[in-house]
C-alpha positions as CSV (number, residue, x, y, z in Angstrom):
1,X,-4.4,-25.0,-2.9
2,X,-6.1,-22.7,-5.3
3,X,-8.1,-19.9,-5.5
4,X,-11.5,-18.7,-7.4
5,X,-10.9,-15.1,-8.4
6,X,-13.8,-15.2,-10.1
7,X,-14.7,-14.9,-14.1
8,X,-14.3,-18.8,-14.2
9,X,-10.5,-17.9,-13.4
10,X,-8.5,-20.4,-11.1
11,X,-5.2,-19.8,-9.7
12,X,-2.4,-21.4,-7.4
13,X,-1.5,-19.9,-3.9
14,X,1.6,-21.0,-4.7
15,X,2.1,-18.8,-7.7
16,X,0.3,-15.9,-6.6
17,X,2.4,-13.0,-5.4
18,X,-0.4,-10.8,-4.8
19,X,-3.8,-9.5,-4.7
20,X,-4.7,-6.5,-5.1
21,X,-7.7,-3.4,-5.6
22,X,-7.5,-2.5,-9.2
23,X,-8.5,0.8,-8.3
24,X,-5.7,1.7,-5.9
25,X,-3.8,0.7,-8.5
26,X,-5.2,2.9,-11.2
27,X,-4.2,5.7,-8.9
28,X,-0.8,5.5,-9.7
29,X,1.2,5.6,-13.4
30,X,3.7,3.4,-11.8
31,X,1.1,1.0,-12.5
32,X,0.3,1.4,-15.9
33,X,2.2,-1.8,-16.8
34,X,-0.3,-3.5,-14.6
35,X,-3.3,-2.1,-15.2
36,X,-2.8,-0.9,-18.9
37,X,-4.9,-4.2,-20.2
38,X,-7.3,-4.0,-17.9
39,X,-11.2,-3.3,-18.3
40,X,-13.1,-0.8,-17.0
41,X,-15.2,-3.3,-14.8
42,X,-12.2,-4.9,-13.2
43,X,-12.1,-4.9,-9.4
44,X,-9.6,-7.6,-8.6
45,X,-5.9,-7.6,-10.0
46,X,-4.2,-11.0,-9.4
47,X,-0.5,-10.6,-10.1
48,X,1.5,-14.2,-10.5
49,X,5.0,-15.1,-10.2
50,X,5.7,-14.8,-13.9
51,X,4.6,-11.7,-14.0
52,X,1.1,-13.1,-15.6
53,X,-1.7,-10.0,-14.5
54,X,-5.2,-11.5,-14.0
55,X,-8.2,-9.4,-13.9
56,X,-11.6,-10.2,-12.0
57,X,-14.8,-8.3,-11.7
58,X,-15.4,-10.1,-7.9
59,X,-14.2,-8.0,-5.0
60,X,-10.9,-8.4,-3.8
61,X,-11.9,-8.5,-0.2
62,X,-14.0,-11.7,-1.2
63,X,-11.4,-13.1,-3.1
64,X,-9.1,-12.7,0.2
65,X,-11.6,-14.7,1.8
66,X,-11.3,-17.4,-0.6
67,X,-7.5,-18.2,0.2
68,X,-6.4,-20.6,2.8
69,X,-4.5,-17.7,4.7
70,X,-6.7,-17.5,8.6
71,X,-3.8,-16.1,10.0
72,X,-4.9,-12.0,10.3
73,X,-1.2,-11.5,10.5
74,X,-0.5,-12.6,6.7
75,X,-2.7,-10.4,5.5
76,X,-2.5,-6.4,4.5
77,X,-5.2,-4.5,5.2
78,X,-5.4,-0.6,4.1
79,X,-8.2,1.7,3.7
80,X,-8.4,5.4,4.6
């Protein structure tokens, strides 16, 4: 299966480890590896298996809702 992230960017569920809020990862310099090259508009930060970081200006809750996971229990949800 694959996903839309958005910016005319497709990936594969089977090479995506992860996606995540750019923002919450702007908060930490851990992440500066990750979110060095990204823009200033960048919401959603797809991270793949090869260590490819992918960048997309669509929300990463609606991105989520693009993937084939409907189990609630595969999915991690924070917000304070």
């Amino acid at each position: 299966m694959y996903i839309h992230i958005g910016d005319r960017e497709v990936i594969s569920d089977k090479k995506c480890l992860g996606i995540f809020n750019a923002s919450s990862l702007k908060m930490s310099p851990e992440n500066s590896w990750i979110t060095g090259s990204l823009g200033p508009l960048v919401k959603t930060v797809a991270l793949l298996e090869d260590n490819t970081v992918l960048g997309s200006r669509v929300s990463p809750f609606t991105v989520i809702k693009r993937t084939s996971l409907n189990n609630e229990k595969d999915l991690v949800w924070r917000r304070k």
